[in-house]
C-alpha positions as CSV (number, residue, x, y, z in Angstrom):
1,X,4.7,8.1,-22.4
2,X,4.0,4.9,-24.1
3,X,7.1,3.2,-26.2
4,X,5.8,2.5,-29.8
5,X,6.1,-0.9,-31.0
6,X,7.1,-3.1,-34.0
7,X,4.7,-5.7,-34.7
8,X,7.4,-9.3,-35.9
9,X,6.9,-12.2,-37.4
10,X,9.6,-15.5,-37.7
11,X,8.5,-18.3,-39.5
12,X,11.2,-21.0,-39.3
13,X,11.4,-25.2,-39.3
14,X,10.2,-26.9,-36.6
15,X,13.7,-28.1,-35.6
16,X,15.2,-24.4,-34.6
17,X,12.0,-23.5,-33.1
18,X,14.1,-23.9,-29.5
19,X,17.3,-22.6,-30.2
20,X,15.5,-19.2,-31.3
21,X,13.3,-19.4,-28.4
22,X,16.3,-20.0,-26.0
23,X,18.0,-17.1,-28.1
24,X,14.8,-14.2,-27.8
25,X,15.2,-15.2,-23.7
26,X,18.6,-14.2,-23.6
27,X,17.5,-11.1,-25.6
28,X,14.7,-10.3,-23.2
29,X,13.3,-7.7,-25.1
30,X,10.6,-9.4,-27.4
31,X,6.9,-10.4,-25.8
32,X,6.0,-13.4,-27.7
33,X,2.4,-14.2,-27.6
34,X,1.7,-16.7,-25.9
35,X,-1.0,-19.0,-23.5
36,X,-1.2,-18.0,-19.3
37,X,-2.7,-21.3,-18.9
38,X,-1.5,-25.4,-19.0
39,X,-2.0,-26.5,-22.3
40,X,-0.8,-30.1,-21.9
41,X,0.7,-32.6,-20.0
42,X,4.2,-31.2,-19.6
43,X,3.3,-27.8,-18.6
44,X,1.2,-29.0,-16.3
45,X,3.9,-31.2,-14.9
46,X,5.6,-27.4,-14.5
47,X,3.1,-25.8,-13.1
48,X,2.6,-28.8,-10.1
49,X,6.3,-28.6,-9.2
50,X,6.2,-24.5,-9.3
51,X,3.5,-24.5,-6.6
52,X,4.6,-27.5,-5.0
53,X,8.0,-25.6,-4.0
54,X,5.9,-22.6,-3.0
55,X,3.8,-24.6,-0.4
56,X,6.4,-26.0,1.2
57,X,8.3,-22.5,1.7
58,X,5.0,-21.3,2.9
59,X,4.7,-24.5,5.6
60,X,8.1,-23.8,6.5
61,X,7.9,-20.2,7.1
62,X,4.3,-20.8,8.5
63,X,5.1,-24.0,10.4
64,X,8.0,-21.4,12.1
65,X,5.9,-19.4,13.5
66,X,2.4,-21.8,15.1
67,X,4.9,-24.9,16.2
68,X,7.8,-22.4,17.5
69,X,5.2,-20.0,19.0
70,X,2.8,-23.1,20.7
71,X,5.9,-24.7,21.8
72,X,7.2,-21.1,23.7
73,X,3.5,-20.6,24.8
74,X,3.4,-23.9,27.1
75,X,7.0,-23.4,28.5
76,X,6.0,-20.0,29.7
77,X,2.2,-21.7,31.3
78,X,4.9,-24.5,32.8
79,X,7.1,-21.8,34.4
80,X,4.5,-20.0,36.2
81,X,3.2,-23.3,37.1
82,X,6.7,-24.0,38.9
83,X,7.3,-20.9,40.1
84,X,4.2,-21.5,42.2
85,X,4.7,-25.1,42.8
86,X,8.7,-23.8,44.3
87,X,7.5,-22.0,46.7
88,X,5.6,-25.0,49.1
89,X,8.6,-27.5,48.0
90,X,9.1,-30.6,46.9
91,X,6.3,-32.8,48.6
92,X,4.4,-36.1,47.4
93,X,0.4,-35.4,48.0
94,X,0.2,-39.5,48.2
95,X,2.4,-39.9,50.7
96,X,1.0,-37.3,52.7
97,X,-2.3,-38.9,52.2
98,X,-0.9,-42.0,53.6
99,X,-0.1,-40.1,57.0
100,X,-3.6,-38.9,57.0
101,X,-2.6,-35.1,56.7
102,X,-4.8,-33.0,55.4
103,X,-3.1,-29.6,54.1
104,X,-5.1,-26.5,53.2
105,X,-2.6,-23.5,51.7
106,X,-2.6,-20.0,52.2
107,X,-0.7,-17.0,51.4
108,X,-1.3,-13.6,52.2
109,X,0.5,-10.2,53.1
110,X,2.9,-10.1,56.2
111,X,0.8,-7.2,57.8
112,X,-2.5,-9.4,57.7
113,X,-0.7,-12.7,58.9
114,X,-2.1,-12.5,62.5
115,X,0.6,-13.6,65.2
116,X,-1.8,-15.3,67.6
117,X,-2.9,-17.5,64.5
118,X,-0.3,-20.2,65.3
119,X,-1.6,-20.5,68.7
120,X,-5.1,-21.2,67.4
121,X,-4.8,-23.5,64.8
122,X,-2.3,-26.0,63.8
123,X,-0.3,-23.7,61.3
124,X,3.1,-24.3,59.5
125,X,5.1,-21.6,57.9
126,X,6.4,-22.8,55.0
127,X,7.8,-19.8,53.5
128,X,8.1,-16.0,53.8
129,X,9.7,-13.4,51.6
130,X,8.9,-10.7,49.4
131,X,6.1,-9.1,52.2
132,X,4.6,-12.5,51.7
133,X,3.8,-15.2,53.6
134,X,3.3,-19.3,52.6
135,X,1.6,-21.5,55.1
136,X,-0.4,-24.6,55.6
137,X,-3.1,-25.7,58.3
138,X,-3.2,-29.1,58.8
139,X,-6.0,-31.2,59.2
140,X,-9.6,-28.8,60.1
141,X,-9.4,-25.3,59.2
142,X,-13.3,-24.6,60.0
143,X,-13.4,-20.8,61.1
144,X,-9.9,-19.8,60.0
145,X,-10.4,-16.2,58.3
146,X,-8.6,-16.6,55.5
147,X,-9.6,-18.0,51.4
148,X,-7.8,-20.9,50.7
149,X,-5.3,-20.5,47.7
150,X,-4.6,-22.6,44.7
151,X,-3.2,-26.2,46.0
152,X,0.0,-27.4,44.0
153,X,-1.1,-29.7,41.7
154,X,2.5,-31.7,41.5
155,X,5.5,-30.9,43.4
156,X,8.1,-28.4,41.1
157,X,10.6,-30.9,40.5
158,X,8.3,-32.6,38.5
159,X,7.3,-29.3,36.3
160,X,10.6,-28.2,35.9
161,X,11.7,-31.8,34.6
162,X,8.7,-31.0,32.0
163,X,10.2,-27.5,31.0
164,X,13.6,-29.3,30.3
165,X,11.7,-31.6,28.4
166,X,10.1,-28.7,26.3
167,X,13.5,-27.2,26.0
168,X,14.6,-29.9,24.1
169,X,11.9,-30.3,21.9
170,X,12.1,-26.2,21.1
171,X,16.2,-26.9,20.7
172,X,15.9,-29.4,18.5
173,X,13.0,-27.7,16.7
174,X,14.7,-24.9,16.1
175,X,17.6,-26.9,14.7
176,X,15.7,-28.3,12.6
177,X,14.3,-25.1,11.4
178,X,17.5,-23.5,10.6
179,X,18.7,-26.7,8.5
180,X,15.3,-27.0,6.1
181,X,15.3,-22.6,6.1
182,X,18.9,-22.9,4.5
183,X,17.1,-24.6,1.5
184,X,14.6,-21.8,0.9
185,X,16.9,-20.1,-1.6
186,X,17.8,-22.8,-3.2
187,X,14.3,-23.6,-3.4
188,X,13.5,-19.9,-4.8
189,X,16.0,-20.2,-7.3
190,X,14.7,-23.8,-8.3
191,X,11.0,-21.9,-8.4
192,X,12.6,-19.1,-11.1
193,X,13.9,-21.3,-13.4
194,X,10.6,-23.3,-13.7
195,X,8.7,-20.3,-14.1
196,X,11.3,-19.1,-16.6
197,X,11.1,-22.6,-18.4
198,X,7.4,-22.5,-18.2
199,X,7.2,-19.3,-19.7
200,X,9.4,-20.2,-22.5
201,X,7.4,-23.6,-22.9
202,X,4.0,-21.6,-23.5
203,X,5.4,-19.3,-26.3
204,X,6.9,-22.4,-28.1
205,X,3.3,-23.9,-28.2
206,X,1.5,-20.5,-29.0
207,X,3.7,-20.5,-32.4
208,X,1.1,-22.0,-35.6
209,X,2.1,-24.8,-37.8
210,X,2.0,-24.8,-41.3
211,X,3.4,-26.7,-44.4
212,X,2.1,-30.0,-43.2
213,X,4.0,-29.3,-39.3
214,X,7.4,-28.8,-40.9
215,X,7.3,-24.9,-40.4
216,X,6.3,-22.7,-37.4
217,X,4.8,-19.5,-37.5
218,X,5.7,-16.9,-34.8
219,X,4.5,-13.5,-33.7
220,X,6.2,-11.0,-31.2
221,X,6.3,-7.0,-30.1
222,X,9.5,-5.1,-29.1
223,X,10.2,-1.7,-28.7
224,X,10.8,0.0,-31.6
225,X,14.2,1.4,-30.0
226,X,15.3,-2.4,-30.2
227,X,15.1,-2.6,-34.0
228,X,18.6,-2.4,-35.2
229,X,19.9,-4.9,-33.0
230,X,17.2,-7.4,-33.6
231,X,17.5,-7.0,-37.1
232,X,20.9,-7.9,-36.6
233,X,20.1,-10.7,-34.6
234,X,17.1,-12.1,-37.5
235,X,19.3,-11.9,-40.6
236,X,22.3,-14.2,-38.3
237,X,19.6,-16.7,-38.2
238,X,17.7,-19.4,-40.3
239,X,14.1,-18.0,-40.4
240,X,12.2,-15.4,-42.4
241,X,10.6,-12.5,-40.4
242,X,8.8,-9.7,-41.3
243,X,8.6,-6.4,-39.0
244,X,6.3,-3.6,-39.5
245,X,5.2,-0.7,-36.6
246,X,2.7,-1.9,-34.0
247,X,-1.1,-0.8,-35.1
248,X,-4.0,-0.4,-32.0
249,X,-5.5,-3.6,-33.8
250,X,-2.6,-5.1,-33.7
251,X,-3.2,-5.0,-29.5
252,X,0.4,-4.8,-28.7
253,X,1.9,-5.1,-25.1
254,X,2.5,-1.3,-23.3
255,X,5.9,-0.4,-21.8
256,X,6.1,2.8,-20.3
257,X,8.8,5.2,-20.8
258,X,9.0,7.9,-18.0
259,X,12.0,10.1,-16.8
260,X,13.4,9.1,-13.3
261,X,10.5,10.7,-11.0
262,X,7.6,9.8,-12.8
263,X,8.8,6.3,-13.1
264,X,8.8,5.7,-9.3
265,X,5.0,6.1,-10.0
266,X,4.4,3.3,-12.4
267,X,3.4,0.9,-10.0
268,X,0.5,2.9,-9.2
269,X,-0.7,3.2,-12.9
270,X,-0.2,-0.6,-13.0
271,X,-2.8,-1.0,-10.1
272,X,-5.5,0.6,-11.8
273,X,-4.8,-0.9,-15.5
274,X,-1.9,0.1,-18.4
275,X,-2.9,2.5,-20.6
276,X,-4.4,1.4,-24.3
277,X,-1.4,1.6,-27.2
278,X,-3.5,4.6,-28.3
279,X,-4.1,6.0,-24.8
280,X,-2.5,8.3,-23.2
281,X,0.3,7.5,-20.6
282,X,-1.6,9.3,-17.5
283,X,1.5,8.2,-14.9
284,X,2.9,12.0,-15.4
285,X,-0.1,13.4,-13.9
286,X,0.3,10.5,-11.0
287,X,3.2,11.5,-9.9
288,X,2.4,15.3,-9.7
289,X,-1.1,15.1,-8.0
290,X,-0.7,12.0,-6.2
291,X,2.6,13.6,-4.4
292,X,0.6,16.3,-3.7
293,X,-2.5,14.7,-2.5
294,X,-0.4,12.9,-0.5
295,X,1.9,15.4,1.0
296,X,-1.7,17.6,2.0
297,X,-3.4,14.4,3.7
298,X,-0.2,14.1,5.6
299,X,0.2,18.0,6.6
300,X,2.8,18.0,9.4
301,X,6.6,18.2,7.8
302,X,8.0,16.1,10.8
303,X,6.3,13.5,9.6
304,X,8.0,13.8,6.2
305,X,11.1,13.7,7.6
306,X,10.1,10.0,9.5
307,X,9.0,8.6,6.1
308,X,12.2,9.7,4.4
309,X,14.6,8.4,6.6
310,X,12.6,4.7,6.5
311,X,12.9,5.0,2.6
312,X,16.6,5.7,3.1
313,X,16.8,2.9,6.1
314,X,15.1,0.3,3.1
315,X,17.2,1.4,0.1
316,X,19.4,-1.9,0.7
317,X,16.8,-4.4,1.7
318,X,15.1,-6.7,-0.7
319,X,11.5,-7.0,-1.1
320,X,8.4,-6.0,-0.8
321,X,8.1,-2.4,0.3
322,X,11.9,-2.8,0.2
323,X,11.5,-1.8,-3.8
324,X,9.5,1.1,-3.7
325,X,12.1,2.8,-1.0
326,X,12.7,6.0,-3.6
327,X,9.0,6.5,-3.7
328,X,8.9,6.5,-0.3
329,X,11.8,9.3,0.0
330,X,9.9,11.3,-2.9
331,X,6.7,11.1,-0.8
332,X,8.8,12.2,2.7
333,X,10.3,14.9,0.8
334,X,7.0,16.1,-0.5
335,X,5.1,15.9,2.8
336,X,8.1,17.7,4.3
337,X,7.6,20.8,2.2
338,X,4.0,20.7,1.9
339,X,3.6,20.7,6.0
340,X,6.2,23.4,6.5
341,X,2.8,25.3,4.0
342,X,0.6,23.7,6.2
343,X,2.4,25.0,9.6
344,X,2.5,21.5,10.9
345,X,5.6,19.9,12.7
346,X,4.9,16.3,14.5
347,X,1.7,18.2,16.3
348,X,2.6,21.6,16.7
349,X,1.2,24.8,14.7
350,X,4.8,26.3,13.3
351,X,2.3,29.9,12.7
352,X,1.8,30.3,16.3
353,X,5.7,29.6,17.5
354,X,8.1,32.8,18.6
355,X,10.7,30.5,17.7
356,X,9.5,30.0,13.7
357,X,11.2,32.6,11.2
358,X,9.1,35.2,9.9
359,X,9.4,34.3,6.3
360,X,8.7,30.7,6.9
361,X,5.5,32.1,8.8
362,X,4.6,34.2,5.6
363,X,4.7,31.1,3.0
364,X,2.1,29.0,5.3
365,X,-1.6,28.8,4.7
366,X,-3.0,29.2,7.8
367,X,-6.1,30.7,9.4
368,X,-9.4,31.6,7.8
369,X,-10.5,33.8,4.8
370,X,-13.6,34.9,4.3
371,X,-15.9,34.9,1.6
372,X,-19.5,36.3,1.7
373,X,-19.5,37.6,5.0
374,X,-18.4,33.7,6.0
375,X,-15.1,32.3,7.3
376,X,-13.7,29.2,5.7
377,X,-10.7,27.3,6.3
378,X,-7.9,28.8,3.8
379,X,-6.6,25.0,3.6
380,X,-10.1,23.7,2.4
381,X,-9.8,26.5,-0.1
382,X,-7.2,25.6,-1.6
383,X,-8.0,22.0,-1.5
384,X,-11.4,22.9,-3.7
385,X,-8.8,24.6,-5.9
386,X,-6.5,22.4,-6.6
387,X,-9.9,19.7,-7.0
388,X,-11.0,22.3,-9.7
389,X,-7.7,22.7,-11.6
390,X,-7.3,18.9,-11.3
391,X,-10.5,17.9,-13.2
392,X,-10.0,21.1,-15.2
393,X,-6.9,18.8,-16.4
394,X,-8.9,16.0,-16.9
395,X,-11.4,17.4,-19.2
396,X,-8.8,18.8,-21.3
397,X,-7.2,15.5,-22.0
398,X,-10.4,13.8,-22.5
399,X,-10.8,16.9,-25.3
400,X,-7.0,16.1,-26.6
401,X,-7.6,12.0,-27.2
402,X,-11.4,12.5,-28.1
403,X,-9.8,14.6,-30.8
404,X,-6.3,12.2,-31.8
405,X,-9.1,9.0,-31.7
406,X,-12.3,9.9,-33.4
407,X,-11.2,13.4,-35.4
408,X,-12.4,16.9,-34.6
409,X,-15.5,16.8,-36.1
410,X,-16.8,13.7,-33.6
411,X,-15.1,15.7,-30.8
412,X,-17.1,18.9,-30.6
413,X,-19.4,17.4,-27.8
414,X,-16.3,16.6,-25.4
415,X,-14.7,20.4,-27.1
416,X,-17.6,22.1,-26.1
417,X,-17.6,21.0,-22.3
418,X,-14.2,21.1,-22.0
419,X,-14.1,24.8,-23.1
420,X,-17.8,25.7,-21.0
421,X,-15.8,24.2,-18.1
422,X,-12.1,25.4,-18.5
423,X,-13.5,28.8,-19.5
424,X,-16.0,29.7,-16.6
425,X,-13.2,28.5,-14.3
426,X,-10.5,31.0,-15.9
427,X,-13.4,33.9,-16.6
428,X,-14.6,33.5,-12.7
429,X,-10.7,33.8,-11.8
430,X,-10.1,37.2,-13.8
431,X,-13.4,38.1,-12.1
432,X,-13.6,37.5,-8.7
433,X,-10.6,38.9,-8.0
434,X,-11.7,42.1,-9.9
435,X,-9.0,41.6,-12.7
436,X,-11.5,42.2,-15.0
437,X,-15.2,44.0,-14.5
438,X,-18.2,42.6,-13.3
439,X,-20.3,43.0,-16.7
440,X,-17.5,41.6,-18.8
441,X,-17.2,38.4,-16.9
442,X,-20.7,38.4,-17.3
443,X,-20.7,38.7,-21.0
444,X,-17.7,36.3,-21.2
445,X,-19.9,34.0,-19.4
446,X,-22.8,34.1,-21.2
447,X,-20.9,34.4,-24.8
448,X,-18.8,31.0,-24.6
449,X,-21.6,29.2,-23.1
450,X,-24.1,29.9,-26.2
451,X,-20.9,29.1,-28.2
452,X,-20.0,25.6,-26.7
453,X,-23.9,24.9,-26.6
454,X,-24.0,24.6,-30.2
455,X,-21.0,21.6,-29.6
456,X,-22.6,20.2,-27.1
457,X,-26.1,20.1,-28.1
458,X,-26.0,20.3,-31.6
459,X,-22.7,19.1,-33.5
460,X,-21.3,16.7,-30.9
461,X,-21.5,14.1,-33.6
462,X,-20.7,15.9,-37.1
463,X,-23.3,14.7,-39.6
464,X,-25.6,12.6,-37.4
465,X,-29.0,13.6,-36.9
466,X,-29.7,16.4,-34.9
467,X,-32.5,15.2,-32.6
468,X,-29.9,12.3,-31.7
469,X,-27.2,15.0,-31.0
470,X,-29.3,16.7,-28.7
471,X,-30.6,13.9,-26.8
472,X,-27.1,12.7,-26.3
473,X,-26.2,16.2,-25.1
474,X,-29.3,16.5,-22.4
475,X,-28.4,13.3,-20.9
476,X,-25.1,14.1,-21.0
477,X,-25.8,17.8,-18.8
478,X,-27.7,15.7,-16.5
479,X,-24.3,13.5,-16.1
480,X,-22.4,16.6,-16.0
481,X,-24.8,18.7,-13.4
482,X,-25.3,15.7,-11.2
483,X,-21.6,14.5,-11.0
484,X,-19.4,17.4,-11.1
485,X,-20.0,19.0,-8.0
486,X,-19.8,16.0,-6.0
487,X,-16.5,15.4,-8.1
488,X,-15.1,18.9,-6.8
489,X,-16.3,18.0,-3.4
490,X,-14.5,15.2,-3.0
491,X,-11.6,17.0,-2.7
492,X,-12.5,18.4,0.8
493,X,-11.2,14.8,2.3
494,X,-7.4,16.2,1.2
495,X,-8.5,19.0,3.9
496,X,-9.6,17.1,6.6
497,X,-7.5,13.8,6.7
498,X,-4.3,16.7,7.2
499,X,-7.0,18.3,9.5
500,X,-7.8,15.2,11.9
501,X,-3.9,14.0,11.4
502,X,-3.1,17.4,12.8
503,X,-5.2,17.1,15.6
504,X,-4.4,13.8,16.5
505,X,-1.0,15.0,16.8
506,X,-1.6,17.6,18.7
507,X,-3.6,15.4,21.4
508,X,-1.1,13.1,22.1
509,X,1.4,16.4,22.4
510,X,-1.3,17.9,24.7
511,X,-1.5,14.4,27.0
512,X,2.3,14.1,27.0
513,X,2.2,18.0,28.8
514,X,-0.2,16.8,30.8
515,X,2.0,14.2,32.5
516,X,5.0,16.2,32.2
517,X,3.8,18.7,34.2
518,X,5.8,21.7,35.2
519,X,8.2,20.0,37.8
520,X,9.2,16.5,36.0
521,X,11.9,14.1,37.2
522,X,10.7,10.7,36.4
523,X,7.7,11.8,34.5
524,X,9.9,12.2,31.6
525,X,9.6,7.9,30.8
526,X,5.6,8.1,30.6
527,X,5.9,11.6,28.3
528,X,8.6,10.1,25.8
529,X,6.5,6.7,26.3
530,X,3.5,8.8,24.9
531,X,4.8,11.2,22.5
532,X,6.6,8.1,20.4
533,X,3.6,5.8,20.5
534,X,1.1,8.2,19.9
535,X,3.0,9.9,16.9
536,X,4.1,6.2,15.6
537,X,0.2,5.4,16.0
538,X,-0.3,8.3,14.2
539,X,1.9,8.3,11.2
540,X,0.6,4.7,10.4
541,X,-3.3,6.2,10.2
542,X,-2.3,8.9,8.3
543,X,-0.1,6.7,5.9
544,X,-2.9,4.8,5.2
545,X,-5.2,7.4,4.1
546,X,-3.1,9.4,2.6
547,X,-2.6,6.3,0.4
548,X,-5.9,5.5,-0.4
549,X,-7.9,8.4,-0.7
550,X,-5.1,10.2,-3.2
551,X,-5.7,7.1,-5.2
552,X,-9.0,7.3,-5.0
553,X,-9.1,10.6,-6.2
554,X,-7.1,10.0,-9.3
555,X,-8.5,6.3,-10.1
556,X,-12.3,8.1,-9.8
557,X,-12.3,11.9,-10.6
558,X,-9.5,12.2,-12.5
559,X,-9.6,9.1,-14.6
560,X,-13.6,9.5,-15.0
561,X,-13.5,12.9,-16.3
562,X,-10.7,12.4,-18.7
563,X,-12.0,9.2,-20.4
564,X,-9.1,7.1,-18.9
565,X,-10.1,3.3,-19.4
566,X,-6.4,1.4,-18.6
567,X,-7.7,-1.8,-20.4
568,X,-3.8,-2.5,-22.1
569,X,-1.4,-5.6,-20.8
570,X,2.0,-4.8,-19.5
571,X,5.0,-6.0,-22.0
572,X,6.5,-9.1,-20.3
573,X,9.2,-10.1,-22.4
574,X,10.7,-13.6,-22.6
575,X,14.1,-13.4,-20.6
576,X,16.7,-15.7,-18.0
């Protein structure tokens, strides 16, 4: 839900205008407005030595990794080069061209090396190890059988005197390295105190003058739970201020207020935009369907249990991901006990194992159902249904804010879908199932649909012309006709991204048999090679989808259907 507000105003001389900034920052409860860009010459000064520190930690972190990784990239190319170079010795090509020798180098297998070749052309073995053997013919060479190999462009000693010489340099770089990194959080520290004195800077400047500069005029939100002990705070101090509740004109800052599982899914309604102060707070509805849209994109249980134990492996890390490490066990625990549905485990259908309880086997949704004299997937079912129920939702909070906003009587349009919708859906699921008869769903049907036509078509705005009403509701069936199916249908991705993740699994399960075999000794490495980097391989794919399209789902469908718009700013109190 969204925290109401109180609107506050300080008016106070100019001279205590930064002891009761530096006081609201130790607070760090009251959003002062205030300017997100340079304003003058001293916050510009701020903002130059904020990104200043933050290019040189990104040259030392990036200069780390091209410098150290060109650096190890030649000493390996020198290493082969002397490994090569070894073999023929340590031998100066001037000299030898001095003596008039002219060496051609070969090297092939021992079973090729003919015997009778030293007996036809001048040949010296230089070296022979490994089934291989090193040799030179001196002087002509014309008709011997063999491809030269690569000649030795220097003799090793000299290479390996050049990979010392890079071992040094990678040493001392190193050294370096580690002396400049043990700055970084100093320097990050240095960087949050500017940003912090920044911060403060811009809400001193935002405050207005008045009585000829000798007074300063501020304005600020906090929670309303904060007002007894800033009231406390405001009469210990030499100012005037003036508090009243917040007001949607007023455009005050959103906090969110969210019990302990919904609030792991903040960060997601913060991606797509904070709610309006009189918008609704739509991160409850996250949490449910985007677990659940998450969990069935996923499908397979042992998969779950992999993304819970990397939230629990990241609980005491810093950073990044590091922060959202309960999420990431909520969403392990969800895909856990929405596979074990879904009969998937790392690959394998759980409804076809001897080895599975027979209760466990009874909860899954497995198999096909048919409808019509057709068979369809019981899992894309229930994906369509949980799609309906989910813009169902949807339209009924659209209906609940159209109403709170702009009254009943301007709501009627958004009632009357809402109810057409909502209604057939409930009517169709008495019906179907033959709860009630065929001619009283029929009737139902028929009945609420002449009644919510009269909302739709002709009251949708209460006291506006009619011919205006009903235009507005014919362009709004069109709207309705030509996007609400697609809507539902979009829903059928929940089914196959668990579908093809499934699958997937169960390929690299099938390839991993297939090298087994039924005999295995050493085909054991090359199965467990398979099985853990085609189910790592796997898990990362489906991680990714099952991120996005859930997302998609409730940033699109839902959010377009229930009038979401997420146009608000996120409080960002003042604060050390």
């Amino acid at each position: 839900m969204i925290e109401k507000m109180t609107k506050y105003s300080w008016i106070l001389i100019n001279s205590d205008k930064d002891e009761f900034l530096e006081r609201l920052r130790e607070l760090g409860i009251v959003d002062i407005k205030r300017s997100a860009k340079p304003v003058d010459e001293h916050s510009e000064n701020l903002i130059s030595r904020i990104e200043g520190i933050k290019a040189r930690i990104s040259e030392l972190e990036r200069a780390f990794d091209d410098t150290l990784t060109s650096l190890l990239s030649k000493k390996e190319e020198l290493t082969k080069e002397c490994a090569w170079a070894k073999v023929w010795g340590d031998f100066d090509s001037s000299k030898l061209a001095e003596l008039g020798l002219d060496l051609h180098f070969y090297c092939c297998k021992k079973e090729i090396f003919n015997p009778e070749w030293p007996e036809q052309f001048p040949i010296q073995i230089v070296e022979s190890t490994q089934g291989l053997v090193w040799f030179v013919v001196v002087g002509d060479n014309d008709g011997f059988p063999l491809k030269q190999t690569t000649k030795p462009e220097r003799p090793y000693t000299e290479v390996d005197a050049e990979i010392q010489a890079v071992d040094a340099q990678i040493a001392a770089y190193r050294e370096k390295l580690a002396e400049e990194s043990r700055n970084i959080p100093a320097m990050k520290e240095e960087m949050a105190v500017l940003q912090s004195d920044f911060s403060l800077y811009l809400a001193s400047l935002k405050g207005s003058d008045a009585a000829e500069g000798f007074l300063t005029v501020f304005e600020g939100f906090a929670p309303q739970t904060e007002d007894a002990q800033l009231k406390e705070v405001f009469d210990s101090m030499a100012l005037v201020w003036t508090a009243d509740a917040a007001s949607v004109e007023d455009n005050p800052p959103i906090k969110l207020r969210n019990n302990s599982f919904s609030k792991q899914f903040e960060t997601l309604t913060e991606m797509y935009g904070m709610p309006s102060y009189n918008e609704f707070d739509p991160t409850i509805f996250l949490s449910i369907f985007f677990l659940l849209f998450f969990s069935m994109c996923m499908g397979d249980a042992g998969y779950g249990l992999v993304l819970m134990l990397v939230g629990f492996l990241m609980r005491k890390k810093e950073g990044g991901l590091a922060k959202l490490w309960r999420l990431i066990m909520i969403l392990g625990a969800g895909t856990f006990v929405v596979g074990i549905v879904m009969g998937g485990f790392f690959g394998i259908d759980l409804s076809q194992q001897k080895w599975v309880p027979g209760f466990l086997k009874k909860i899954m949704i497995t198999g096909d159902v048919t409808i019509a004299g057709s068979a369809y997937a019981k899992q894309m079912i229930l994906a369509l249904g949980i799609g309906v129920v989910h813009i169902c939702l949807a339209l009924i909070m659209k209906a609940v804010w159209a109403v709170r906003k702009e009254g009943f009587k301007n709501s009627l349009g958004a009632i009357g879908w809402t109810l057409l919708i909502v209604g057939a859906v409930v009517i169709l699921s008495l019906g179907l199932p033959g709860l009630i008869s065929e001619s009283a769903m029929k009737w139902l049907i028929v009945g609420s649909a002449a009644v919510c036509a009269l909302g739709i078509f002709l009251f949708r705005k209460w006291g506006r012309n009619p011919l205006l009403n009903i235009g507005s509701g014919l362009w709004d069936t069109y709207s309705m006709a030509s996007g609400l199916m697609g809507d539902v249908l979009s829903y059928i991705r929940l089914y196959a991204l668990g579908l093809s993740g499934g699958m997937l699994g169960s390929t690299f399960n099938m390839m991993g048999g297939m090298v087994l075999g039924d005999n295995p000794t050493w085909q054991w490495v090359p199965f467990v090679l398979i099985i853990i980097f085609g189910h790592v391989l796997n898990i990362a794919m489906s991680c990714l989808g099952a991120f996005v399209h859930p997302l998609r789902l409730n940033f699109v469908e839902f959010f377009k259907n229930s009038s979401y718009e997420g146009a608000g700013s996120a409080f960002n109190p003042i604060k050390k």
